[in-house]
C-alpha positions as MATLAB code, in Angstrom:
seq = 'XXXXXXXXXXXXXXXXXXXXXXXXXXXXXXXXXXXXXXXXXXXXXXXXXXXXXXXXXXXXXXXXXXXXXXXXXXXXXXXXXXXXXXXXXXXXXXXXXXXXXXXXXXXXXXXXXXXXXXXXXXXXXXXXXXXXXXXXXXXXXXXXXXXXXXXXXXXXXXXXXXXXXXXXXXXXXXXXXXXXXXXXXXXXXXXXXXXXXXXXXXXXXXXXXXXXXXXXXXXXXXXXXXXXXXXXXXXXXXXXXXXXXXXXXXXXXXXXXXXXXXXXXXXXXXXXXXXXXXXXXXXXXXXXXXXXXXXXXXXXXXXXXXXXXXXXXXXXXXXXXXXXXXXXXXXXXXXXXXXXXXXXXXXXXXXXXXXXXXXXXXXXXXXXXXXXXXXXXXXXXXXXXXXXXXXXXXXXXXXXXXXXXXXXXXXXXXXXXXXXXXX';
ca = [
      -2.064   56.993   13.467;
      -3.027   54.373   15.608;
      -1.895   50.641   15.032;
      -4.682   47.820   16.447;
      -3.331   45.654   18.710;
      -5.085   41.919   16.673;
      -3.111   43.262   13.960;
       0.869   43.457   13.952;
       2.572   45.806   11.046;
       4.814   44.244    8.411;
       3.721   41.327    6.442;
       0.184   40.154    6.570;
      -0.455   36.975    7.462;
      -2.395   35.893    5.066;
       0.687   36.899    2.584;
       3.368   35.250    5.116;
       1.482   32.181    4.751;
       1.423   32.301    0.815;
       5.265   33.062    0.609;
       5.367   29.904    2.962;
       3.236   27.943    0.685;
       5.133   28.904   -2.489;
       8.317   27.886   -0.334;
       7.056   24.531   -0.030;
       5.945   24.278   -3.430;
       9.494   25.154   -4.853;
      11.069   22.722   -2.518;
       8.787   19.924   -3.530;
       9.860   20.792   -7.465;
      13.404   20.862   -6.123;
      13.016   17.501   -5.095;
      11.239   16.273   -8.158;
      13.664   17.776  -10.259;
      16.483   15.902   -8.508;
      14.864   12.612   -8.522;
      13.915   12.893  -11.974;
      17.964   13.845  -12.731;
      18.438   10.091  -11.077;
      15.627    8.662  -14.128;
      17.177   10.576  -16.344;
      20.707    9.216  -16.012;
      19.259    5.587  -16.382;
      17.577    6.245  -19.302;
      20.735    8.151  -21.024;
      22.377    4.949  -20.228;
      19.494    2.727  -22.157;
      19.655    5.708  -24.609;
      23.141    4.688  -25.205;
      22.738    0.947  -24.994;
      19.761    1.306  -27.646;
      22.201    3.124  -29.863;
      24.853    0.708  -29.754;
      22.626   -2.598  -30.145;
      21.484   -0.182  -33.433;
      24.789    0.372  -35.120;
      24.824   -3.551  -34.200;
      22.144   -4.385  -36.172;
      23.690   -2.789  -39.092;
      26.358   -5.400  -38.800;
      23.592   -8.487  -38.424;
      24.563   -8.976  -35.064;
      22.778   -6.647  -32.994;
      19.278   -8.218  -33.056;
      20.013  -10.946  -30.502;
      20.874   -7.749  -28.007;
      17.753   -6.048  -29.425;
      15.061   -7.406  -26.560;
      17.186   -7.370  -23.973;
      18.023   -3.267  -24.440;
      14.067   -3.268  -25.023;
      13.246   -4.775  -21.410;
      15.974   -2.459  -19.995;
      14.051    0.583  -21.251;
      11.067   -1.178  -20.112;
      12.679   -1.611  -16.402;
      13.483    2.804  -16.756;
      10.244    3.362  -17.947;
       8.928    1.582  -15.237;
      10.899    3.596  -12.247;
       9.597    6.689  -13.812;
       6.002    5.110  -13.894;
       6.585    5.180  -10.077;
       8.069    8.107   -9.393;
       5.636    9.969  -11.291;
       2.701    8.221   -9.779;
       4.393    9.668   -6.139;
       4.236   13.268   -6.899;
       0.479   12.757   -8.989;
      -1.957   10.631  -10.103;
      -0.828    7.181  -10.764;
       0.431    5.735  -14.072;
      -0.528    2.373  -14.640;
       2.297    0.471  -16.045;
       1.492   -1.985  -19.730;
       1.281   -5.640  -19.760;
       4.679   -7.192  -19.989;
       5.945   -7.207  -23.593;
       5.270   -9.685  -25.808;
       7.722  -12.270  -27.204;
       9.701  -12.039  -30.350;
      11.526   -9.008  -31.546;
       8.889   -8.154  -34.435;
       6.243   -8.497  -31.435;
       8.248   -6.030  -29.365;
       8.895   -3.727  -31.952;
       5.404   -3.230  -33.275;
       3.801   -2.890  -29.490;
       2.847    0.169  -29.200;
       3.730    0.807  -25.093;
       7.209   -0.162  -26.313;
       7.839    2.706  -29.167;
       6.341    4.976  -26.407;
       8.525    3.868  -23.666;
      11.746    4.063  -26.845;
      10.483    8.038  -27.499;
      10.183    8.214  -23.395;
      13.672    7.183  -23.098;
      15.160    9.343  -25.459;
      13.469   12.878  -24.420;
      14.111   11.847  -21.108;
      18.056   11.515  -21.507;
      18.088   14.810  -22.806;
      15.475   17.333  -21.846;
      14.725   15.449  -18.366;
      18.461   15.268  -17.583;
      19.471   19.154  -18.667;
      16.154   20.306  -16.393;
      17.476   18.116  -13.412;
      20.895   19.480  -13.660;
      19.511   22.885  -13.901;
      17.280   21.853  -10.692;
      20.649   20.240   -8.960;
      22.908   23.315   -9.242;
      20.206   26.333   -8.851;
      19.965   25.849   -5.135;
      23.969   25.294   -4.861;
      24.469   28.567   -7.198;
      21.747   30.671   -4.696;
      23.666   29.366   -1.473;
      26.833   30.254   -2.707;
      26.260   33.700   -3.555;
      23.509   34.322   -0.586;
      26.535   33.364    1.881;
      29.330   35.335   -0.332;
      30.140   37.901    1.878;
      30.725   35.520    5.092;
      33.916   34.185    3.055;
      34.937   35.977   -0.239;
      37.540   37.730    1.965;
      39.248   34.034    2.440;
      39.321   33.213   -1.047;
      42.154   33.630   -3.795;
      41.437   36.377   -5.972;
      40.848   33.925   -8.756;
      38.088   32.312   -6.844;
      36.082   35.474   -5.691;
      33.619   35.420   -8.205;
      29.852   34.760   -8.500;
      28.524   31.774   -9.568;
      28.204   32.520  -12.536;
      31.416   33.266  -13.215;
      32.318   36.238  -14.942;
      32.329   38.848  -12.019;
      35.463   38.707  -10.152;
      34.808   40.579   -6.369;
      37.344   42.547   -5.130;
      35.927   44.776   -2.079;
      32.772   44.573    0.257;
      30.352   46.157   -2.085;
      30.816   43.629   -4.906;
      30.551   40.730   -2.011;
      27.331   42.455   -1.573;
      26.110   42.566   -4.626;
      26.803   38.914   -5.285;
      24.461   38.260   -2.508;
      22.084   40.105   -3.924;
      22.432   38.258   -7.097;
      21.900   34.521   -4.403;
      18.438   36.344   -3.607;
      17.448   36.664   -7.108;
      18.288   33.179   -7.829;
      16.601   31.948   -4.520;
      13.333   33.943   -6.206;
      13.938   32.547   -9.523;
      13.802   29.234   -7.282;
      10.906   30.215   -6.191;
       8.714   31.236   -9.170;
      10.624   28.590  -12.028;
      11.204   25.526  -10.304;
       7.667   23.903  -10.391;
       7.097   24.991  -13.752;
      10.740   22.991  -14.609;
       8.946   19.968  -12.569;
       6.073   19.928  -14.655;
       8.289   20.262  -17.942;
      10.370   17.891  -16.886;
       7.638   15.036  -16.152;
       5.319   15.975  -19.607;
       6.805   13.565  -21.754;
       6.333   10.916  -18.829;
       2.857   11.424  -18.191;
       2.240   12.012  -22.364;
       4.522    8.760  -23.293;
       4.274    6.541  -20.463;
       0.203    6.857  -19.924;
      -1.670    3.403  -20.248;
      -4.001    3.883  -23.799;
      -7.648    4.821  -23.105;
      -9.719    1.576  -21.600;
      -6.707    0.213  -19.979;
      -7.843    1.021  -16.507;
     -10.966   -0.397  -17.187;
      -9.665   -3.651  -18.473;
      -6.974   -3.852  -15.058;
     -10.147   -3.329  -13.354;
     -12.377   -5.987  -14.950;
      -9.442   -8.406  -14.205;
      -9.099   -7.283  -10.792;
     -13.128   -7.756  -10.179;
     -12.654  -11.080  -12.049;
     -10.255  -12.429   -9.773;
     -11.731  -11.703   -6.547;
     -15.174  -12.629   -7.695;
     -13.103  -16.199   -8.449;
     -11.433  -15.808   -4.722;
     -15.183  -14.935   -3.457;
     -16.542  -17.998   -4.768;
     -13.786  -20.068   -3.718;
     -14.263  -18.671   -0.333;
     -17.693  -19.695   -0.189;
     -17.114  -23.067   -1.338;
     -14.541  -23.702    1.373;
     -16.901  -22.146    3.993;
     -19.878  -24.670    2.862;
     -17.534  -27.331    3.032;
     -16.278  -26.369    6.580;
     -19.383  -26.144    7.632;
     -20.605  -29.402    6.009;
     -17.484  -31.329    7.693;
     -18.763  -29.860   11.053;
     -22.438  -31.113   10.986;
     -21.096  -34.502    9.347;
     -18.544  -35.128   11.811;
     -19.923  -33.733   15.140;
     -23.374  -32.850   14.786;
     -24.669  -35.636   12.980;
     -22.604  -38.482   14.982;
     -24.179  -37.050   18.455;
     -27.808  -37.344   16.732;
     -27.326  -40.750   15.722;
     -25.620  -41.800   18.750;
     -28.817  -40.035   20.617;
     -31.117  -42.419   18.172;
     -29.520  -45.483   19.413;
     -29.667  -44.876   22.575;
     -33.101  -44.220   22.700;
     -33.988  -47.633   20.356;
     -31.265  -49.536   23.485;
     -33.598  -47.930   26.030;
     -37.247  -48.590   24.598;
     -35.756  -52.639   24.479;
     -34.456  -52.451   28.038;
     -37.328  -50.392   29.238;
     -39.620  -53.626   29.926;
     -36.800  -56.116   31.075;
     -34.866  -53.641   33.347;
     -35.965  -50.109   34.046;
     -32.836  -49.155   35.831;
     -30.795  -50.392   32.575;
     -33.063  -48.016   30.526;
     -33.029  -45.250   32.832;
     -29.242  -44.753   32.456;
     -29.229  -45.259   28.687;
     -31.828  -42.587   28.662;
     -29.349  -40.359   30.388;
     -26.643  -41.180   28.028;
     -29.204  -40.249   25.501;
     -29.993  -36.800   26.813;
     -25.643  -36.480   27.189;
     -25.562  -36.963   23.840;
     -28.484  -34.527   22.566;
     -26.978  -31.716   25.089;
     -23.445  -32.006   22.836;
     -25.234  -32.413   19.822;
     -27.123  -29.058   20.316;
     -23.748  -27.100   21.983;
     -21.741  -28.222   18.735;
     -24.564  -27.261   16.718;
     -24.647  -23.648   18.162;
     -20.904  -23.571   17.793;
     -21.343  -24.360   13.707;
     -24.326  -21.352   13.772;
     -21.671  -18.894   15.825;
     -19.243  -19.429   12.597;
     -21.879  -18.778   10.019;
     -22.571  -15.553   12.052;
     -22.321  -14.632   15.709;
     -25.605  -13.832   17.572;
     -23.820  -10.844   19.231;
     -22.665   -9.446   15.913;
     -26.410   -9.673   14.954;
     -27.967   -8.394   17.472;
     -25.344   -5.788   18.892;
     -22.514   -4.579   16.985;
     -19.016   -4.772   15.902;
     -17.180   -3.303   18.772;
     -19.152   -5.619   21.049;
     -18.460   -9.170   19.044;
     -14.841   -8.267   19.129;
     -15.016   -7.543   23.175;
     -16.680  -10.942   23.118;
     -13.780  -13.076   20.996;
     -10.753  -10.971   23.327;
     -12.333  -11.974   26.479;
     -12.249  -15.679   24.951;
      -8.540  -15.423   23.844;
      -5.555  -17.099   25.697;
      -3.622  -14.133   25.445;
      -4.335  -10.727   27.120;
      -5.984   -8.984   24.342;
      -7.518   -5.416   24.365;
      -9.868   -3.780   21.648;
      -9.718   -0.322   20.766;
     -13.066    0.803   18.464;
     -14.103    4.031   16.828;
     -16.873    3.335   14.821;
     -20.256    5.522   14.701;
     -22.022    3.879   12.744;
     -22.637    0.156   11.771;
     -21.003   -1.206    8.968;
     -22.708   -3.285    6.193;
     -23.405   -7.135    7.849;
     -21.304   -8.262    5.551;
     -18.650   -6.599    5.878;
     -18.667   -6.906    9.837;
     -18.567  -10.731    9.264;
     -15.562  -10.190    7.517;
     -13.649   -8.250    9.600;
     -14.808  -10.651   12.725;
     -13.386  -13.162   11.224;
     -10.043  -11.887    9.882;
      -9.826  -11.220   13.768;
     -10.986  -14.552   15.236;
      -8.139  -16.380   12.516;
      -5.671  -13.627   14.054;
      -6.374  -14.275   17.484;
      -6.456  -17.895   17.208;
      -2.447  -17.523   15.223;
      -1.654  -15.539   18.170;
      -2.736  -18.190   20.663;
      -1.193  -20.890   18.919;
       1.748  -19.589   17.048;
       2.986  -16.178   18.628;
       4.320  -17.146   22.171;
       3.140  -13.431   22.658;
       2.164  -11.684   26.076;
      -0.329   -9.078   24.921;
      -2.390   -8.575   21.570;
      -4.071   -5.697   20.896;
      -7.089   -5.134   18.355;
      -7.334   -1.554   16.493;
     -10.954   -0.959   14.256;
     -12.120    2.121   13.021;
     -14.478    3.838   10.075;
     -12.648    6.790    8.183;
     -12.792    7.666    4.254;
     -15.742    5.476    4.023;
     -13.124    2.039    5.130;
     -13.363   -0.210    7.727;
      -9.826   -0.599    9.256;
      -8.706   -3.280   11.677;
      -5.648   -3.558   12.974;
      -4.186   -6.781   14.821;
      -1.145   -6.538   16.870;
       0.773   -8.559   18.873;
       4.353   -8.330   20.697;
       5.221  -12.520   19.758;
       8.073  -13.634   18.254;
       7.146  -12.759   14.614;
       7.670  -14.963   11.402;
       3.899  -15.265   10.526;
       4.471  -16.212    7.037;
       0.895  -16.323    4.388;
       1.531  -19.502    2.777;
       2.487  -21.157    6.152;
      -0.941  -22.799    6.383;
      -1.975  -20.363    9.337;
      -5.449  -19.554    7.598;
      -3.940  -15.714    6.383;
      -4.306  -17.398    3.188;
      -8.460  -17.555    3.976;
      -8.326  -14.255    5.654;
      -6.780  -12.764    2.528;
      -9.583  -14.206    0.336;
     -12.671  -12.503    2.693;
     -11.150   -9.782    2.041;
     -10.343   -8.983   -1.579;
     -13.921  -10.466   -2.214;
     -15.312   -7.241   -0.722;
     -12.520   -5.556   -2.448;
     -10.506   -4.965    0.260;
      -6.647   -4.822    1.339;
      -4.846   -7.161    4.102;
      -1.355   -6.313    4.818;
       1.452   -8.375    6.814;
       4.223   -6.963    8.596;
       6.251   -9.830   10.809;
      10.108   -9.354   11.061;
      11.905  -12.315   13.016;
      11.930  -11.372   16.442;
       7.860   -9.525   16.365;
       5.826   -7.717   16.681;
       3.351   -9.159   13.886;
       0.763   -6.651   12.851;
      -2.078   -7.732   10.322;
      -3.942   -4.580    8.812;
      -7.312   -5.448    6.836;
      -9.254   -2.589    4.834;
     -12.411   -2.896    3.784;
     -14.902   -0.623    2.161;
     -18.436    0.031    3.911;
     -19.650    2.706    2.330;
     -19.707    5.062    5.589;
];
């Protein structure tokens, strides 16, 4: 019989990596079980507190305690919104409750989140036990025989308890009994993890629509940030033409009326208000190519992305390099946008930071535009701090996008912006 050589004996390994998969699995349950033993303990303690505030009512003096054991089942319901939405898809929590007691008590999130509470105190905290003392139950038999000799003769028993070991063979066989569990592990646990979070995903699920109407706010909002957005943009530019643009122009128009009167009287007069004329026009036309290069940048136009960023690092006080992935252009739009979340970064970091280096991450995965902005300053970038994040932030969800802010005391700041583009 001859054995080939791409192809070792024993296990397969398409099996080893199944056994290694189910592994996994049953560790993840494991986990979920555990952490859903924590939920459950909170909500046996609401259980509780919902039980006394109801013999309190009996007495006419448990209704004032009534909401306030409500919003605490509310608060457990809430932790097991987020735990579940770790493990699976996310639950979307209910609008907060509404006011008065009869109000509470006839919304219909809160009788779910009431029943939640309940089940959960009981079936969610016997399934996490069961999940908590399985693996503690398999290691202590699997490892019997390493110590059983050690013990009393009271203690030498299995873990479950009614088999009392008195030579090798039994220590043996307990192990074997520390496999069996480790299998029952194996094959039970996820379907315990799944038991366990039913009545969570059944009781604590938003009603039909509600997505929808969490989304139609959510577009409402940003569509009320996009115009606002715009507004201050118009107005920024309007301030620059008023205030630069259109001062240089007049200026240049009365110096040219001062040099047609002095042109017949004294040349030499008119010849140098002429010049002070042209002065005048040159600055008028360099600020108004500075106002164009904030509506949109020529090179962002006409090149790309990766290239306009290049551009605004070589113009920033601090050393700043750009690091760019992106095959394919963007949306116009969205480019803008993420130029300009990095120009208002860059120009912080200038003025704020006291950093030595800055360092500007963009790339296209998932169909997102990411850009990262980092810098090694002295931190304590703060969003209503009147450092422009605030404007930043508003590009951004108007394209329905993310910006995030990490800056501890002490640095480094880093400013993440996502932004769909379709890619």
């Amino acid at each position: 019989m001859v054995v080939s050589q791409d192809r070792p004996a024993g296990i397969r390994p398409g099996r080893r990596q199944g056994l290694a998969v189910r592994a996994r699995t049953a560790l993840d349950a494991l986990e979920h079980l555990i952490g859903g033993l924590g939920t459950a303990l909170l909500a046996l303690l609401a259980t509780l507190w919902l039980a006394l505030t109801a013999a309190a009512c009996l007495l006419g003096v448990g209704f004032v305690l009534l909401p306030s054991a409500l919003h605490a089942v509310r608060a457990v319901a809430d932790r097991e919104r987020g735990r579940l939405s770790r493990w699976g898809p996310e639950i979307v929590g209910p609008a907060p409750p509404p006011d008065g007691l009869r109000a509470m008590l006839g919304d219909r999130a809160v009788r779910h989140e009431v029943r939640w509470t309940v089940t959960h105190a009981l079936l969610g905290l016997f399934l996490g036990l069961v999940g908590a003392t399985l693996p503690l139950s398999a290691a202590h038999d699997v490892t019997f025989p390493l110590y059983w000799s050690a013990l009393p003769e009271s203690g030498s028993t299995s873990s479950v308890g009614w088999w009392t070991v008195h030579d090798w063979p039994g220590a043996v066989a307990v192990s074997g009994i520390g496999v069996a569990l480790v299998g029952v592990i194996v094959l039970c646990a996820p379907a315990l993890a799944r038991l366990q979070a039913w009545p969570g995903r059944r009781l604590l699920s938003p009603d039909p629509g509600t997505d929808l109407v969490l989304r139609v706010a959510e577009l409402t909002a940003t569509r009320a940030a996009a115009l606002d957005a715009h507004v201050t943009e118009l107005r920024r530019v309007e301030r620059a033409l008023h205030d630069g643009t259109q001062n240089r122009i007049v200026a240049v128009t009365v110096l040219l009326g001062a040099a047609r009167r002095a042109l017949a009287r004294d040349p030499e007069e008119a010849a140098a208000v002429l010049d002070r004329a042209q002065d005048a026009a040159e600055q008028a036309l360099t600020e108004l190519r500075a106002v164009v290069r904030s509506i949109l940048p020529p090179v962002l136009a006409d090149r790309s992305l990766p290239d306009a960023l290049t551009a605004l690092a070589a113009g920033c006080p601090v050393p700043c390099r750009v690091d760019a992935d992106m095959p394919a252009r963007c949306p116009a739009a969205v480019e803008a946008t993420a130029y300009f979340a990095v120009a208002e970064a860059l120009t912080n970091i200038a003025r704020h930071s006291g950093a030595s280096e800055a360092r500007v991450a963009v790339r296209v995965a998932g169909g997102l535009l990411h850009v990262e902005v980092r810098d090694d300053g002295h931190g304590g970038a703060d969003e209503h701090g009147g450092t422009g994040l605030t404007g930043i932030r508003r590009r951004v969800e108007a394209h329905d996008g993310t910006l995030e802010l990490a800056s501890p005391p002490g640095g480094p700041t880093t400013l993440k912006v996502t932004l769909p583009c379709g890619s």
